[in-house]
FIKOL-459592 format. One record per atom (N, C-alpha, C, O): atom name; x, y, z. Coordinates in steps of 0.1 Angstrom, whole numbers. Each point is the difference from the previous one (the first is absolute). Layout:
% residues N
   at      px      py      pz
   CA       X       Y       Z
...
***
This chain:
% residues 172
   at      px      py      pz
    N     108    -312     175
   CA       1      13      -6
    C       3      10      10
    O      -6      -1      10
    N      14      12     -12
   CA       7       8       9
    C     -13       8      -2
    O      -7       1     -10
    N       6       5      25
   CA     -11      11       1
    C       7      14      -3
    O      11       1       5
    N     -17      11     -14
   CA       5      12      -6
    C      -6      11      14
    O     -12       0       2
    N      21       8       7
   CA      -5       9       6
    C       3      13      -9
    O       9       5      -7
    N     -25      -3      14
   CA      -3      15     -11
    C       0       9      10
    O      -3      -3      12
    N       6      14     -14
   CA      -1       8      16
    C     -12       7      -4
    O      -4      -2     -12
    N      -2      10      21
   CA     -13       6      -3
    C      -1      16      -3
    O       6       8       7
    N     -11      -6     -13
   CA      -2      20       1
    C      -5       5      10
    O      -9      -1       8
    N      19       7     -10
   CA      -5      10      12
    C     -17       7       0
    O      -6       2     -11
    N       0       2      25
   CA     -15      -2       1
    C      -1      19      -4
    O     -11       3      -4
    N      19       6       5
   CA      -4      15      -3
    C      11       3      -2
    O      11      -3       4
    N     -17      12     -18
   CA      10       9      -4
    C     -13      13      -6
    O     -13       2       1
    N      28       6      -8
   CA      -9      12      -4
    C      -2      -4     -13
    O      10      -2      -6
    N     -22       2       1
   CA      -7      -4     -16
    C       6      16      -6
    O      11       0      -6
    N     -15       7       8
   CA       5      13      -4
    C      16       0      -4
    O       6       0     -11
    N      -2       0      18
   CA      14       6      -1
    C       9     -15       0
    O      12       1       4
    N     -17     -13      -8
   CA      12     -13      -2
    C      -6      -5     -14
    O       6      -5     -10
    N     -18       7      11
   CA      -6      -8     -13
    C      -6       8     -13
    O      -2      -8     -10
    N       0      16       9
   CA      -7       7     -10
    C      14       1      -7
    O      12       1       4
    N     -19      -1     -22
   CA      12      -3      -9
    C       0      13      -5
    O     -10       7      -3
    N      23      -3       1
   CA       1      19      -9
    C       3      -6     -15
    O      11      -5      -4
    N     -20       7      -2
   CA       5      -4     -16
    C       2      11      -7
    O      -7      10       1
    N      18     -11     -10
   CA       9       9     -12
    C      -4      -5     -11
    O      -3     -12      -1
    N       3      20      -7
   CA      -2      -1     -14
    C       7      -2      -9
    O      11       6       1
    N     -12     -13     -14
   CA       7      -5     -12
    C       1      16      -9
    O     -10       6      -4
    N      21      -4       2
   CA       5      11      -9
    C      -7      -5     -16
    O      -2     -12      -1
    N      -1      20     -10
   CA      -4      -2     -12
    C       8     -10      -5
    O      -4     -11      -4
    N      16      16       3
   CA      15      -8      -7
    C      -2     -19      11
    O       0     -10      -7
    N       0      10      22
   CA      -4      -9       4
    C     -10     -11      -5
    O       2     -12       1
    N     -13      18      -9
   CA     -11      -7      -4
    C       5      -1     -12
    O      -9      -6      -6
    N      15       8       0
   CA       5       1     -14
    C       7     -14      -4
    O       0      -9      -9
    N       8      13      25
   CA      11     -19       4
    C      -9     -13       3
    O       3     -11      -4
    N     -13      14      10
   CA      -8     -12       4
    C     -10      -5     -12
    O      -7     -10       1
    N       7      18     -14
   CA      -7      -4     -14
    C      13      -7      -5
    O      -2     -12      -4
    N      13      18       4
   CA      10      -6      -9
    C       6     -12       8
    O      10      -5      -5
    N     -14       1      15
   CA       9     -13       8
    C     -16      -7      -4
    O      -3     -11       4
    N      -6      17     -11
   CA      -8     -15       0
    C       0      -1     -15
    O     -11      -4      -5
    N      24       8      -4
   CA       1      -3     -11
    C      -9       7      -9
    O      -2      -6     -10
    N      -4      16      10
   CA     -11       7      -6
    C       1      15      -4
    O       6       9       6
    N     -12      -8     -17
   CA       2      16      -6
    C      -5      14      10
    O     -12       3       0
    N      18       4       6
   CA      -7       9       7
    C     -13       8      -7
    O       1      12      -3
    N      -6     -15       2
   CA     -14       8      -2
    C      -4      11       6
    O       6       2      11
    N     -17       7     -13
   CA      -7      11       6
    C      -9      -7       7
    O      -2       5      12
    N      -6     -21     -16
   CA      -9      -1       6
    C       5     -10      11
    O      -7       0      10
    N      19      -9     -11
   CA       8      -7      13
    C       0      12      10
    O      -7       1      10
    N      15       8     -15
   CA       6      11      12
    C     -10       5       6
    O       2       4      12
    N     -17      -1     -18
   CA     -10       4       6
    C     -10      -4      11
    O      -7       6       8
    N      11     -21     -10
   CA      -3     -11       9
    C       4       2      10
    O      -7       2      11
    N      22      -2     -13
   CA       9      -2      10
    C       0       9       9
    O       1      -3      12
    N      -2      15     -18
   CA      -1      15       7
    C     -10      -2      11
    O       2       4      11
    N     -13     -11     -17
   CA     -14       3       8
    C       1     -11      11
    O      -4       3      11
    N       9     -17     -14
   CA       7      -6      12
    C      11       3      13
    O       2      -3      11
    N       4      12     -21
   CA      11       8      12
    C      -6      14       5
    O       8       7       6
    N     -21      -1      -8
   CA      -3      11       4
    C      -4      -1      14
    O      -3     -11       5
    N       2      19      -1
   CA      -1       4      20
    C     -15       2      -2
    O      -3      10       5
    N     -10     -17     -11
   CA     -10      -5       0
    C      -3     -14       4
    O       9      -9       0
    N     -15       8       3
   CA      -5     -18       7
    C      15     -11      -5
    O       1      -2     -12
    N       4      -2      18
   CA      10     -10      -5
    C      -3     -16       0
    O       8      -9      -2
    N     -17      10       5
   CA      -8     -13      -2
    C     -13      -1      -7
    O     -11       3       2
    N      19     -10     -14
   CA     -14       8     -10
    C       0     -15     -11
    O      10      -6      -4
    N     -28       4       2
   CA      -6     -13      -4
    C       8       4     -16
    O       4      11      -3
    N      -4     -21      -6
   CA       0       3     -16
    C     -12       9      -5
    O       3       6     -10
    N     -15      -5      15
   CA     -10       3      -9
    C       4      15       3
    O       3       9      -9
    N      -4      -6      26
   CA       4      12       5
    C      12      11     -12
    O      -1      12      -5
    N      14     -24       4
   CA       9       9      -8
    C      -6       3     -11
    O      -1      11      -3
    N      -3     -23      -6
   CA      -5       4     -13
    C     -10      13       4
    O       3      11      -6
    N     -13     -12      13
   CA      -6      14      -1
    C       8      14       0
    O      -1       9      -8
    N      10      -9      20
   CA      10      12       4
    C       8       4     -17
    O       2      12      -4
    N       4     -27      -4
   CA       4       4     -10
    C      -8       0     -11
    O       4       0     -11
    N     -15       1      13
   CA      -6      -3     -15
    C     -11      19      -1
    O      -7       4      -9
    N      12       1      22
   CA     -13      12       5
    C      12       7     -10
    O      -3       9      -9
    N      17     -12      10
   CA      12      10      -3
    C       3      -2     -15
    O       6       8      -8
    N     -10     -22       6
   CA       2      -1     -17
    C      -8     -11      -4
    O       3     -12       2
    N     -16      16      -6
   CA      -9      -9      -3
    C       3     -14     -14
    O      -7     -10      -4
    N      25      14      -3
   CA       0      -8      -5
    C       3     -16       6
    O      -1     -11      -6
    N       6      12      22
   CA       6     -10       2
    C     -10     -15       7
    O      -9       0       9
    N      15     -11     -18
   CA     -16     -10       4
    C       5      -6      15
    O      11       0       5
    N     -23      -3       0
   CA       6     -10       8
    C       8     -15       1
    O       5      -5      10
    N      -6       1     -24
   CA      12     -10      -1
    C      18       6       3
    O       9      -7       5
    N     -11      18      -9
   CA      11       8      -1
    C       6       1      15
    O      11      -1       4
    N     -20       2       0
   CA       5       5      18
    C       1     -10       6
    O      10      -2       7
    N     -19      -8      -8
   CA       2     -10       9
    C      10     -11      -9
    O       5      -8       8
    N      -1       6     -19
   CA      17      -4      -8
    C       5       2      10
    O       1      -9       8
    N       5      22      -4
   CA       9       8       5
    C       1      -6      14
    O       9      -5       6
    N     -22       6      -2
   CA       4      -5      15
    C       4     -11       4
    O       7      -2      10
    N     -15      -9     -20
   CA       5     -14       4
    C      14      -4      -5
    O       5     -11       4
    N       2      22     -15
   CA      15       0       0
    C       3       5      13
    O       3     -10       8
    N      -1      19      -3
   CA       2      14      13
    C       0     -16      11
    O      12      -2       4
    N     -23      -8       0
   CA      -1      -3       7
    C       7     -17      -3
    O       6      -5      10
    N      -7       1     -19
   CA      11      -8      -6
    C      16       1       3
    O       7      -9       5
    N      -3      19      -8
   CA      14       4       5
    C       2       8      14
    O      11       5       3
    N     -22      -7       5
   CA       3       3      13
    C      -1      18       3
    O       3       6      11
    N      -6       0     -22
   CA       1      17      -2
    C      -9       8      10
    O       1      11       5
    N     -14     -24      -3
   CA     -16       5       0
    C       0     -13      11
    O       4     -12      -2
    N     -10      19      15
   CA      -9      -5       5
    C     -12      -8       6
    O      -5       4      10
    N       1     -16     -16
   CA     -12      -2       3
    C      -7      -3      13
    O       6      -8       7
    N     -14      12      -6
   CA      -2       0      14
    C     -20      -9      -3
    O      -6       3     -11
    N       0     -11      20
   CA     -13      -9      -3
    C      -3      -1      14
    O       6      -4      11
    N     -22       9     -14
   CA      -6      -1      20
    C      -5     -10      -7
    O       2       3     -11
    N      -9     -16      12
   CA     -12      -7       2
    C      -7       2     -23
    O       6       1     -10
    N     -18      -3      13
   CA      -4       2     -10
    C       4      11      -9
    O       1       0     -12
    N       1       7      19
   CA      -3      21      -5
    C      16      -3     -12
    O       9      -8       1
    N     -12      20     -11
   CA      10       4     -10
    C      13       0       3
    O       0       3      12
    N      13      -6     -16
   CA      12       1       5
    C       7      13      -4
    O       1       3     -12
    N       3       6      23
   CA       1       9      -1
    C      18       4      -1
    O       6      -7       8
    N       3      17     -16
   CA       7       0      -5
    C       9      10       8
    O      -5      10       7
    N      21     -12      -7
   CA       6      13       4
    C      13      -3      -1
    O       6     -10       3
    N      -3      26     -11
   CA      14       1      -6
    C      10      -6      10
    O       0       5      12
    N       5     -14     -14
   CA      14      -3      13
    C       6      10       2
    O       7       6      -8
    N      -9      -2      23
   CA       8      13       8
    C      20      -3      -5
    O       5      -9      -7
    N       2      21      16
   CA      12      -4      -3
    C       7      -7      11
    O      12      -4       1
    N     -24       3      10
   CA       7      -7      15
    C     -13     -11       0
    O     -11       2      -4
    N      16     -10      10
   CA     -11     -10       4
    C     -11       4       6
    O      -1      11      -3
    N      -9     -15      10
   CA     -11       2       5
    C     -10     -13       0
    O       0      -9     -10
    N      -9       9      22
   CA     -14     -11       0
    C     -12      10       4
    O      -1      11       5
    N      -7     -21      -9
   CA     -17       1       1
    C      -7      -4      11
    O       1     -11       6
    N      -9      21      -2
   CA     -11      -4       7
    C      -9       1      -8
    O       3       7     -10
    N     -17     -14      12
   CA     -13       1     -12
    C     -12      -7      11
    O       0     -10       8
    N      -8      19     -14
   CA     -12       3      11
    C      -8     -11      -9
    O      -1       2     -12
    N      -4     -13      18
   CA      -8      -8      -6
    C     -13       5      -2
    O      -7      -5      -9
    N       3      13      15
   CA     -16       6      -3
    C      -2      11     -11
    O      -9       2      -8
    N      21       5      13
   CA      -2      16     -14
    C       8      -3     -11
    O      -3       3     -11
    N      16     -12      15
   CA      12      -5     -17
    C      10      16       6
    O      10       2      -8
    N     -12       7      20
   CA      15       4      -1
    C       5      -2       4
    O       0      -6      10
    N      13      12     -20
   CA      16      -8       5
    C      10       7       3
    O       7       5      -9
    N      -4      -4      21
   CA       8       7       7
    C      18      -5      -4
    O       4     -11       1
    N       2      22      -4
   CA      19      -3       3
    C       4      -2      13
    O      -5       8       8
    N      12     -15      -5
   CA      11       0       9
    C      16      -6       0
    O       4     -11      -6
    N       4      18      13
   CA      12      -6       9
    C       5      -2      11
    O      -1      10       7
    N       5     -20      -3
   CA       4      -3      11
    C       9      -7      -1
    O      -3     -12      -4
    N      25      14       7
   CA       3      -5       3
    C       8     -14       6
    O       8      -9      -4
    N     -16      12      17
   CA      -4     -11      10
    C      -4     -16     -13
    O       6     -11      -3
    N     -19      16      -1
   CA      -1     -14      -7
    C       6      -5      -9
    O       1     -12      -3
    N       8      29      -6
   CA       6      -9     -11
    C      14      -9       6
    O       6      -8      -8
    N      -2      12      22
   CA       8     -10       5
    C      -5     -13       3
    O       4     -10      -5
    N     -12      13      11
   CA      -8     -14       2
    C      -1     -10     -11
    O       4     -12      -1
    N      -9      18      -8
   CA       0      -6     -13
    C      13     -10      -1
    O       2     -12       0
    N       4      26      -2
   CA      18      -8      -6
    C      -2      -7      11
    O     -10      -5      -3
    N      12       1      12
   CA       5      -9      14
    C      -6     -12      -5
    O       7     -10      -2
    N     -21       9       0
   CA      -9     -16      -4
    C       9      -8     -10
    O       4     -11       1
    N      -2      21     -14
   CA       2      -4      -9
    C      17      -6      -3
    O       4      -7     -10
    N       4      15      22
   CA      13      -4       0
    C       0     -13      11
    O      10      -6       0
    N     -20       2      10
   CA       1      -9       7
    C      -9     -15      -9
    O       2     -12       2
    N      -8      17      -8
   CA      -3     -11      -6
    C       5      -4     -18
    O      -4      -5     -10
    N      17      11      15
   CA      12      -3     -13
    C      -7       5     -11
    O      -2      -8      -9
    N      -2      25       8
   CA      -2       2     -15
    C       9      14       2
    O       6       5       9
    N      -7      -1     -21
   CA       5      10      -5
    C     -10       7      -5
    O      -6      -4     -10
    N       2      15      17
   CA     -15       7      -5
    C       8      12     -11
    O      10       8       0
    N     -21     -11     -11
   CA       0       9     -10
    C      -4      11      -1
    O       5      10      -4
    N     -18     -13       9
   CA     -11      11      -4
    C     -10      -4      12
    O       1      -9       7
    N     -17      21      -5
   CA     -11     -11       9
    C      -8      16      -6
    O       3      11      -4
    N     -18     -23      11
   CA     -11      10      -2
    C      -7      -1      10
    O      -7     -10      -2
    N       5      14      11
   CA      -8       3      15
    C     -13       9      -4
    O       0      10      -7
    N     -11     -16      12
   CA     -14       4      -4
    C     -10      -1      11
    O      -7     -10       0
    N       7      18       9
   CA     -10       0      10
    C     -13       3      -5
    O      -3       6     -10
    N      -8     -13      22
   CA     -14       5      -4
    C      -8       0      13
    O       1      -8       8
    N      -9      17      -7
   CA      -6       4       9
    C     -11       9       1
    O      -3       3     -11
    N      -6       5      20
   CA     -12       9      -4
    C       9      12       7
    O       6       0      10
    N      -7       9     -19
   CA       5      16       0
    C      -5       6       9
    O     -12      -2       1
    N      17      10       5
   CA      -9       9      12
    C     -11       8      -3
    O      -7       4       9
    N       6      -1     -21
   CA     -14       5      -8
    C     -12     -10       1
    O     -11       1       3
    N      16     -10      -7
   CA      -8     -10      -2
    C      -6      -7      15
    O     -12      -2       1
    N      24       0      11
   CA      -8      -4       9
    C      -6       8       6
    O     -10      -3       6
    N      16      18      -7
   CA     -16       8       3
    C     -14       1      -2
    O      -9       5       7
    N      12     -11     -23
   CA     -13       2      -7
    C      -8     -11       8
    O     -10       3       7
    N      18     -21     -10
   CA      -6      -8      11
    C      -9       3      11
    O     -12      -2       2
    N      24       8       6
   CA      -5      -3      13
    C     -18      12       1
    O     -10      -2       7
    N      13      12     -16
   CA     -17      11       0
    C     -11     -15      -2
    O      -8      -3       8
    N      12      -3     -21
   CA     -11      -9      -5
    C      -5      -8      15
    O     -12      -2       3
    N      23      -3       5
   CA      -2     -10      15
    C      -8       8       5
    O     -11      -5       2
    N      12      17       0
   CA      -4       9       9
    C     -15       5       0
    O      -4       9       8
***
C-alpha cells in the first residue's frame, strides 16, 4: 500500500488575525428561502426560530435553550414545534449540529462561508474558526487519496484558556 504524505502545519500563526471567523447575517427574505427550500409554509413561528438562530446572540444554542428564547417571545410555540424544525434545518444540511461527549447537541444556522470548531471539553464552548492553510490541506488528502471532497466537518477539542486557568488555581 502506497504511503500518503501529509505535510504538517505550520507550528505559529496569529489566532487573531488568521483564524477567528467574521459571521454575516441572513436577511428576513433569506430566511424566508431556507423555509421554502425545505418545502414548508412560511410561518411567523418557523421565521421566528429562525431569526433567533440567525441572531448575533449565542450561535450555538442546545434545543431546549431555543425553545426557551422562542417560547419567552411567543408562549404559543411547543417544543415539538422547534425541535421539527431543527431536525428538518439539520436533515437538509441548513443547521449545524455540533455533539461534545454526553452533553446536549447544540445547533447553528449554517453561516454563508464555511467555518470549524474548537470545543472546550470541560465548559462545552465552542469557538469558530478559519484557516486556509488546512482547508488546503484538506483538499490535498482527499485529492491524493482519489476522492473528490464534497463537503467536511473539522471539530477540534481541547480545554479553553478560561478553563486551564481555572485548573491550574485548583493545582495550586
Amino acid at each position: 500500500m502506497e504511503k500518503t504524505h501529509i505535510p504538517k502545519l505550520p507550528k505559529s500563526f496569529d489566532f487573531q488575525e488568521t483564524l477567528l471567523k467574521k459571521r454575516s447575517s441572513y436577511t428576513e427574505a433569506e430566511l424566508k428561502e431556507v423555509i421554502r427550500s425545505l418545502h414548508l409554509k412560511v410561518t411567523q413561528q418557523r421565521l421566528m426560530i429562525l431569526k433567533i438562530l440567525n441572531s448575533g446572540q449565542r450561535k450555538h444554542i442546545t434545543a431546549q435553550e431555543l425553545y426557551e428564547r422562542v417560547s419567552a417571545e411567543d408562549s404559543s410555540i411547543g417544543f415539538a414545534t422547534v425541535y421539527r424544525l431543527l431536525k428538518k434545518l439539520a436533515d437538509s444540511h441548513l443547521v449545524t449540529e455540533v455533539r461534545v461527549g454526553g452533553a446536549p447537541a447544540r445547533y447553528e444556522l449554517n453561516p454563508k462561508s464555511h467555518h470549524d470548531h474548537i470545543t472546550c471539553i470541560q465548559c462545552g464552548k465552542i469557538s469558530e474558526f478559519e484557516n486556509q492553510e488546512i482547508e488546503q490541506l484538506q483538499s490535498m488528502v482527499a485529492k491524493k487519496m482519489g476522492y473528490q471532497l464534497t463537503s467536511h466537518v473539522l471539530e477540534l477539542f481541547g480545554i479553553c484558556l478560561n478553563c486551564q486557568k481555572h485548573n491550574f488555581k485548583k493545582e495550586a
